[in-house]
Residue frames relative to the residue before (quaternion, step in Angstrom):
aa qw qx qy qz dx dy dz
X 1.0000 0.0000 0.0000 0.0000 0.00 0.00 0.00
X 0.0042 0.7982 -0.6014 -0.0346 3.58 -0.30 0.91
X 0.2834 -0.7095 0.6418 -0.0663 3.64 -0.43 1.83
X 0.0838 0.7511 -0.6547 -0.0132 3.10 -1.77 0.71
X 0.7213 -0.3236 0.2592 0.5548 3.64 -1.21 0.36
X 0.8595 0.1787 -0.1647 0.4496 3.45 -1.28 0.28
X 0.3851 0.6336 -0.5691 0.3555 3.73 0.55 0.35
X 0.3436 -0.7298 0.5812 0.1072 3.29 -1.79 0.33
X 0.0236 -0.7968 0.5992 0.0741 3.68 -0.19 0.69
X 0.1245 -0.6326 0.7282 0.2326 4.03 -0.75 0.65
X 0.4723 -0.4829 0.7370 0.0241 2.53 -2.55 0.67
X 0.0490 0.6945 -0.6781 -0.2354 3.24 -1.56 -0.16
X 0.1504 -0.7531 0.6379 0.0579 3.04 -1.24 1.44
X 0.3856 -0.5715 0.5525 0.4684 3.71 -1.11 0.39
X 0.5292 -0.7221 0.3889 0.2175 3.23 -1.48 -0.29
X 0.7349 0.1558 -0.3604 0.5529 2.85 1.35 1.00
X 0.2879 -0.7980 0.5249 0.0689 3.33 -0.19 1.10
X 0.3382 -0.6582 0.6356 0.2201 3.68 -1.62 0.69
X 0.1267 -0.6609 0.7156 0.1874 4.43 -0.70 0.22
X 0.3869 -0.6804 0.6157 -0.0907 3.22 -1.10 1.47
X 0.2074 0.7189 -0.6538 -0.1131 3.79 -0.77 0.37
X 0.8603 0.0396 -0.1179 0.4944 3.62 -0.88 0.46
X 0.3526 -0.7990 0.1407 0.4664 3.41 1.42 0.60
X 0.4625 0.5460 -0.6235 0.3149 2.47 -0.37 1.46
X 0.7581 -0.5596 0.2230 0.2500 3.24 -1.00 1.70
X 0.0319 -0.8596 0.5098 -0.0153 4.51 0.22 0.31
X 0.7920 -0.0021 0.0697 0.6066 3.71 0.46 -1.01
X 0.0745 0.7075 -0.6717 -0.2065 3.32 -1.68 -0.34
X 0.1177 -0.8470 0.5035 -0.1236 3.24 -0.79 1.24
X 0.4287 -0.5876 0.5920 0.3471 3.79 -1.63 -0.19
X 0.5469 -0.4911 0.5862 0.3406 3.60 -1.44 0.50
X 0.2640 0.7337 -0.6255 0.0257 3.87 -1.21 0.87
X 0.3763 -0.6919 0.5085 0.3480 3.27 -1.08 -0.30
X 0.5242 -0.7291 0.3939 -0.1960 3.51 -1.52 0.87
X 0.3818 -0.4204 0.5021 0.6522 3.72 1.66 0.46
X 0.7663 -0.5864 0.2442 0.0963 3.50 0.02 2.00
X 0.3626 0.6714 -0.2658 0.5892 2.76 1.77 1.37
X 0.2337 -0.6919 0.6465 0.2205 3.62 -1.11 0.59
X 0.0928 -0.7585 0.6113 -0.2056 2.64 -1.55 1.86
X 0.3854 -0.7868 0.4460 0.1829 3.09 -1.47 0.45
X 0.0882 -0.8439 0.4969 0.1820 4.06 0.12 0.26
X 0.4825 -0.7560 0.4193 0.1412 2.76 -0.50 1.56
X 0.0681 -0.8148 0.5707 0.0762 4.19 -0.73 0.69
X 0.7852 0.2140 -0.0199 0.5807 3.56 1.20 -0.99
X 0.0203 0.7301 -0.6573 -0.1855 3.45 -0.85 0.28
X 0.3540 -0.7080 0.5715 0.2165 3.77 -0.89 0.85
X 0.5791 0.6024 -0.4213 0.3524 3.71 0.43 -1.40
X 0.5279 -0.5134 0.6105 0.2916 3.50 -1.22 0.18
X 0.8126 0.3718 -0.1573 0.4203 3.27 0.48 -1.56
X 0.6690 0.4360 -0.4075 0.4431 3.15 0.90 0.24
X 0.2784 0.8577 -0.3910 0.1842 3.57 1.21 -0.50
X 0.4959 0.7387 -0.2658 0.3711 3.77 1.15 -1.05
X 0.7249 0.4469 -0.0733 0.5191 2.86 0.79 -2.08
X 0.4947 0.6344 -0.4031 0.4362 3.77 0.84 -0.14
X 0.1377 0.7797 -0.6108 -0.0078 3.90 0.13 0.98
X 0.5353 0.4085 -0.5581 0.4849 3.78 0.52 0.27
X 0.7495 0.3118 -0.3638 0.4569 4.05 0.02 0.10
């Protein structure tokens, strides 16, 4: 594969994705962007402790 400045390489991503800390399962969410930034919008929050922060539930 001979790559060069300004090339493009796609990905597939699913569309909703789970974020994991110490595995163990924390958010699930959609790929976005952010003041031109990859980001993550949160939809679910598993954690108990985090449950608060959950204003759609």
């Amino acid at each position: 594969m001979n790559l060069k400045k300004g090339d493009v390489i796609s990905l597939d991503k699913p569309d909703v994705i789970q974020v994991y800390s110490d595995g163990h399962p924390v958010f699930s969410g959609r790929y976005g962007l952010l003041n031109k930034q990859l980001a993550i919008k949160i939809d679910d929050i598993f954690a108990p402790s985090l449950l608060p922060f959950n204003k759609a539930k």
